[in-house]
N, CA, C and O atoms as a GROMACS GRO file, in nm:
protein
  276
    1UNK      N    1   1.967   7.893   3.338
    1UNK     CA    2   1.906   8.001   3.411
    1UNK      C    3   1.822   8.088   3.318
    1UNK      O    4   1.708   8.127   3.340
    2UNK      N    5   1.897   8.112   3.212
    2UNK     CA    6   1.816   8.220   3.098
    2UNK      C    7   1.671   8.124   3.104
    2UNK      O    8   1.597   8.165   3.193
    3UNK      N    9   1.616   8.010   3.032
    3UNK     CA   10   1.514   7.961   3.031
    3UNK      C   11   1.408   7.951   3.104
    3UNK      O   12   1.290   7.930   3.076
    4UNK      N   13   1.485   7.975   3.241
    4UNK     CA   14   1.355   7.982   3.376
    4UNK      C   15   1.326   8.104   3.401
    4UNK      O   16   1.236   8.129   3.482
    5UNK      N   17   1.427   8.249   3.307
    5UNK     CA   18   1.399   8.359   3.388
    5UNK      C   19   1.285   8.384   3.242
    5UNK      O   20   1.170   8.424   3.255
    6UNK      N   21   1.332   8.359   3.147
    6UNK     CA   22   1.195   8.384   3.020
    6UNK      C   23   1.114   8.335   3.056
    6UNK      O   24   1.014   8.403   3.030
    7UNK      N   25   1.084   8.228   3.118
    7UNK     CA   26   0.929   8.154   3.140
    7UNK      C   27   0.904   8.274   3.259
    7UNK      O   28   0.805   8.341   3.229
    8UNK      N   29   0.963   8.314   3.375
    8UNK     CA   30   0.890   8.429   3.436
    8UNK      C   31   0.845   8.527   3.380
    8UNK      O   32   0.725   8.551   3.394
    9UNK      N   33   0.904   8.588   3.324
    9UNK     CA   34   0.937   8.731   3.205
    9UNK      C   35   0.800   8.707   3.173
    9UNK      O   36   0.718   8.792   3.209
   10UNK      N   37   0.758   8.595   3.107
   10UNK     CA   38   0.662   8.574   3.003
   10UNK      C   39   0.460   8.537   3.071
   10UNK      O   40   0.354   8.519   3.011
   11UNK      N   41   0.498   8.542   3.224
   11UNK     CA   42   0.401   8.522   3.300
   11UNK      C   43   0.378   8.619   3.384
   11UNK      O   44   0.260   8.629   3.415
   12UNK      N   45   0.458   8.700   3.435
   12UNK     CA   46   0.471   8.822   3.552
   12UNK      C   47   0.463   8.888   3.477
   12UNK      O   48   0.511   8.875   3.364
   13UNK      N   49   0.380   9.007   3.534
   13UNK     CA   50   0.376   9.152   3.503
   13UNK      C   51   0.547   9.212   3.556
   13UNK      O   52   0.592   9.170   3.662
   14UNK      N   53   0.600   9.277   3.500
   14UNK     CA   54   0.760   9.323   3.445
   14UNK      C   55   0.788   9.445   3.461
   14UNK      O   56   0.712   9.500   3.381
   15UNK      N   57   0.845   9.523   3.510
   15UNK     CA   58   0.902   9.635   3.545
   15UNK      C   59   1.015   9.693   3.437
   15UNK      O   60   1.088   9.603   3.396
   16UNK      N   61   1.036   9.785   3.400
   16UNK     CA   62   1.153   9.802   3.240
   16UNK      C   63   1.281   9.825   3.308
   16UNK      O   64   1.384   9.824   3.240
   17UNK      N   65   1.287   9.846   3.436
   17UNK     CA   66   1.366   9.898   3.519
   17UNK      C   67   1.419   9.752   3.530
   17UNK      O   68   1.496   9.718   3.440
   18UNK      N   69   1.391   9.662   3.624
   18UNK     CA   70   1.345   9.480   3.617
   18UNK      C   71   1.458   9.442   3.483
   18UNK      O   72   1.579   9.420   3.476
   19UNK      N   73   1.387   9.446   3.423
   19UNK     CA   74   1.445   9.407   3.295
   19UNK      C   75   1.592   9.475   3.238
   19UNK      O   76   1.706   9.430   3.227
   20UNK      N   77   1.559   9.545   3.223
   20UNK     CA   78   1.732   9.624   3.194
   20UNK      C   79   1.820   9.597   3.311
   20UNK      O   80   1.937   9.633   3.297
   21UNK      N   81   1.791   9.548   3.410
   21UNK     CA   82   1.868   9.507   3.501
   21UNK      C   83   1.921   9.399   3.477
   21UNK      O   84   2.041   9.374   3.489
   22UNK      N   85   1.840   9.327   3.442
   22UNK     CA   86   1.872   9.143   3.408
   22UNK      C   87   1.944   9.151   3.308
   22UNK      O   88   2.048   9.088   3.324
   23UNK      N   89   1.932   9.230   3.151
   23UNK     CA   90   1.981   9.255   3.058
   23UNK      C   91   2.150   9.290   3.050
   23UNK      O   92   2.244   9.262   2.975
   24UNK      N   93   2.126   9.379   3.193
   24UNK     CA   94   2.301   9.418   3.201
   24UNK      C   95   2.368   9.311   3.295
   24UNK      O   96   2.482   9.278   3.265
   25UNK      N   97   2.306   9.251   3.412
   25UNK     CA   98   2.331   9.118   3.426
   25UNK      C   99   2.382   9.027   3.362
   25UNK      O  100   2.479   8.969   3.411
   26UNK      N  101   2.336   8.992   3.244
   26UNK     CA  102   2.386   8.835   3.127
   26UNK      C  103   2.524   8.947   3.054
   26UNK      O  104   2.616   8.884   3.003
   27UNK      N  105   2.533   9.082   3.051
   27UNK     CA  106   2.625   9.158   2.978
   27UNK      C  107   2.756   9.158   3.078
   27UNK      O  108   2.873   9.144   3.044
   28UNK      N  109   2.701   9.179   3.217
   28UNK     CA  110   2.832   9.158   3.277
   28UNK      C  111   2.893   9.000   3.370
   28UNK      O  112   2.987   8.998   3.450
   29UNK      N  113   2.811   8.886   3.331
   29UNK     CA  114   2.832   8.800   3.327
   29UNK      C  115   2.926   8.762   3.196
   29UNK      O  116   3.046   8.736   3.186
   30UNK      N  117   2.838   8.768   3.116
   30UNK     CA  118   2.982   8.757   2.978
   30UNK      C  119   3.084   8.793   2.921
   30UNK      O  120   3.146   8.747   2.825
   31UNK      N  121   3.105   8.930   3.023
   31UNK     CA  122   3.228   8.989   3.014
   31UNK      C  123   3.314   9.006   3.133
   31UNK      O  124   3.392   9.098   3.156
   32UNK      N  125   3.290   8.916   3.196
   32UNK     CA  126   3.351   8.934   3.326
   32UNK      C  127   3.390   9.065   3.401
   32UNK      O  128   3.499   9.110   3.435
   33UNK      N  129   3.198   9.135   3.421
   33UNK     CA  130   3.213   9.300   3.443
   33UNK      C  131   3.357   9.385   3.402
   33UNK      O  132   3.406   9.474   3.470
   34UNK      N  133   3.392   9.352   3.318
   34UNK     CA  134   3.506   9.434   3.261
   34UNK      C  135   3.461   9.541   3.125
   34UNK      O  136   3.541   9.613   3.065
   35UNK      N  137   3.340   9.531   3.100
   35UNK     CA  138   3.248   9.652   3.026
   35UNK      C  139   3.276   9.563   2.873
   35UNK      O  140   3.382   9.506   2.846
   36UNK      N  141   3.166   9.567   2.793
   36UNK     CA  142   3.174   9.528   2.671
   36UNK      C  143   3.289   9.582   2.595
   36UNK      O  144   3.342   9.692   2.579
   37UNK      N  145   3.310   9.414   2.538
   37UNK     CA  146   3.387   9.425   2.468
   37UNK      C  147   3.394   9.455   2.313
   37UNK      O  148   3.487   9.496   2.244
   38UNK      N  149   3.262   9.419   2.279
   38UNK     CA  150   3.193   9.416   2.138
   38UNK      C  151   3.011   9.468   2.191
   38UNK      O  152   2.935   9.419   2.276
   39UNK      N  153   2.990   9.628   2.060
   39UNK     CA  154   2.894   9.684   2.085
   39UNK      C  155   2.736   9.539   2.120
   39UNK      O  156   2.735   9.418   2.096
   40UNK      N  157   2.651   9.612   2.168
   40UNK     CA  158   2.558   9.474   2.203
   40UNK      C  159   2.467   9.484   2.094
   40UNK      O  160   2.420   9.375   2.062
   41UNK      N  161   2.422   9.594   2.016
   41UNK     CA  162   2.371   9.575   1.928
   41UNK      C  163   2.420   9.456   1.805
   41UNK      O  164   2.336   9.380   1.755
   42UNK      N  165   2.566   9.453   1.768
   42UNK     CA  166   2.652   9.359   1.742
   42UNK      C  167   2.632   9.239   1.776
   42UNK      O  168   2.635   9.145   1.695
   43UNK      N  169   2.599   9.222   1.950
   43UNK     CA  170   2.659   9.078   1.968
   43UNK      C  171   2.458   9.017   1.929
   43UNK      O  172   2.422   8.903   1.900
   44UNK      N  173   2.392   9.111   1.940
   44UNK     CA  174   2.230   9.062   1.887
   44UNK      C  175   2.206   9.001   1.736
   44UNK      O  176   2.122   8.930   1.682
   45UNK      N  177   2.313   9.061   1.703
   45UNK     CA  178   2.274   9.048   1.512
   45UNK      C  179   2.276   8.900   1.506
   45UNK      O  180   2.305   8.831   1.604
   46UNK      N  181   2.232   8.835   1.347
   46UNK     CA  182   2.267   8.723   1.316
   46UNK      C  183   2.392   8.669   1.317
   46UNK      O  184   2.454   8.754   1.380
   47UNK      N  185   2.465   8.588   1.291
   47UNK     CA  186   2.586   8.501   1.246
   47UNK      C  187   2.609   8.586   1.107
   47UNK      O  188   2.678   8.687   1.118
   48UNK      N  189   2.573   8.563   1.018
   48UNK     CA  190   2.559   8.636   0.882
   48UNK      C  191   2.568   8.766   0.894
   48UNK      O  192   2.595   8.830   0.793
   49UNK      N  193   2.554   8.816   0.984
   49UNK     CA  194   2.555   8.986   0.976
   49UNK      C  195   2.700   9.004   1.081
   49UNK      O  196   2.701   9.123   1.110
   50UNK      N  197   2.781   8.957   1.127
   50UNK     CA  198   2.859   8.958   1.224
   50UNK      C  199   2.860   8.966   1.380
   50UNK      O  200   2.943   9.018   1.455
   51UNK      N  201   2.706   8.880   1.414
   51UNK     CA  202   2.660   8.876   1.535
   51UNK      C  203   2.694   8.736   1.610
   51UNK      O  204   2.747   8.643   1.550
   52UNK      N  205   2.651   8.729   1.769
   52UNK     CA  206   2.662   8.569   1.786
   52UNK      C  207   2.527   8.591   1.852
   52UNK      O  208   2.491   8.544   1.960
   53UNK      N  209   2.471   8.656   1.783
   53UNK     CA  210   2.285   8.580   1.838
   53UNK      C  211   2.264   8.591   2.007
   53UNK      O  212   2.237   8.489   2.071
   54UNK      N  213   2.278   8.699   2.061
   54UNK     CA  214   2.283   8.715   2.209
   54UNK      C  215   2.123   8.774   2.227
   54UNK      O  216   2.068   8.866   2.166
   55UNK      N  217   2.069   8.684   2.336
   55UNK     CA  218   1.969   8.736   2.380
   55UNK      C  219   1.917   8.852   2.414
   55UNK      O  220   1.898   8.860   2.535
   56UNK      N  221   1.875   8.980   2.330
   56UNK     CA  222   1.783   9.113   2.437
   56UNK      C  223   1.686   9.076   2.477
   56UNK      O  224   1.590   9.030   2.417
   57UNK      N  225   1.710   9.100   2.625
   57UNK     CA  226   1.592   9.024   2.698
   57UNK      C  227   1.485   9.122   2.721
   57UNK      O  228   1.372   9.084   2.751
   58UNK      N  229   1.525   9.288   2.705
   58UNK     CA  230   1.395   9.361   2.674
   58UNK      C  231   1.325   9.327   2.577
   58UNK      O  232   1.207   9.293   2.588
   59UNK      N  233   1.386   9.331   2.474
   59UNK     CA  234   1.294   9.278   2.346
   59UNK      C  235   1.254   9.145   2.339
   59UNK      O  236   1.169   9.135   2.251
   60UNK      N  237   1.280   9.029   2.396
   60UNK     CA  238   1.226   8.933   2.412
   60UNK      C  239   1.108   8.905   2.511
   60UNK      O  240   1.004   8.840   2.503
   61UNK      N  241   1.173   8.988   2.615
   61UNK     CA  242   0.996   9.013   2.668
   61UNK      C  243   0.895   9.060   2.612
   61UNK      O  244   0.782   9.010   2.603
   62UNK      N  245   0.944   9.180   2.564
   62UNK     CA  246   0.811   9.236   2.433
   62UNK      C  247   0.762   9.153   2.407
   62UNK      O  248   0.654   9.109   2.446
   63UNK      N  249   0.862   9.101   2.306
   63UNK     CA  250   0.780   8.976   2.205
   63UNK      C  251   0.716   8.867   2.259
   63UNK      O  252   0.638   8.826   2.174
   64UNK      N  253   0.710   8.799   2.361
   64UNK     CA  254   0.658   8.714   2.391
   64UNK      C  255   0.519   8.776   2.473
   64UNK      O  256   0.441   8.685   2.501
   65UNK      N  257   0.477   8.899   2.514
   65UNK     CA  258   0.392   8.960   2.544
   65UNK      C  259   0.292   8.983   2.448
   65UNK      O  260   0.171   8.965   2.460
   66UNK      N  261   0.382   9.039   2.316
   66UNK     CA  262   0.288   9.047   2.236
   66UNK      C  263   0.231   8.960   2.150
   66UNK      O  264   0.147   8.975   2.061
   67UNK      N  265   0.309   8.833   2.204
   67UNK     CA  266   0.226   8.723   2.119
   67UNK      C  267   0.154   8.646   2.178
   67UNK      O  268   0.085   8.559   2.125
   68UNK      N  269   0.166   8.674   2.328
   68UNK     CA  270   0.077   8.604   2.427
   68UNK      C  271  -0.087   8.670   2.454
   68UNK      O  272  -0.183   8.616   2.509
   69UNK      N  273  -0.076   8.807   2.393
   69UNK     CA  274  -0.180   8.912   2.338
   69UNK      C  275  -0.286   8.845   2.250
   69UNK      O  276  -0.375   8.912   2.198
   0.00000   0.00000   0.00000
């Protein structure tokens, strides 16, 4: 699902409202709406830094905006 919603993200004009929605979406999917368990800045970091590499999908929209720029 994540892969088909980035290929939209990355073609539609995007709402921030939109997006932070989806964002807390994949957050309470992975926590079984029971509220984070580990800060999300955390779960974004690398492996090496004590992260597991979790998608921000605000900032991944950015980025693919601004490289589609």
């Amino acid at each position: 699902m994540a892969s088909k919603l980035i290929d939209d993200l990355t073609t539609l004009p995007t709402n921030q409202q939109v997006i932070k929605e989806i964002n807390e979406l994949f957050y309470d999917f992975l926590w079984s709406g029971e509220g984070d368990k580990i800060k999300r800045n955390t779960m974004i970091n690398d492996y090496p830094e004590g992260g597991l590499r979790m998608t921000d999908i605000e900032s991944f929209s950015k980025s693919f905006k601004t490289i589609w720029m």
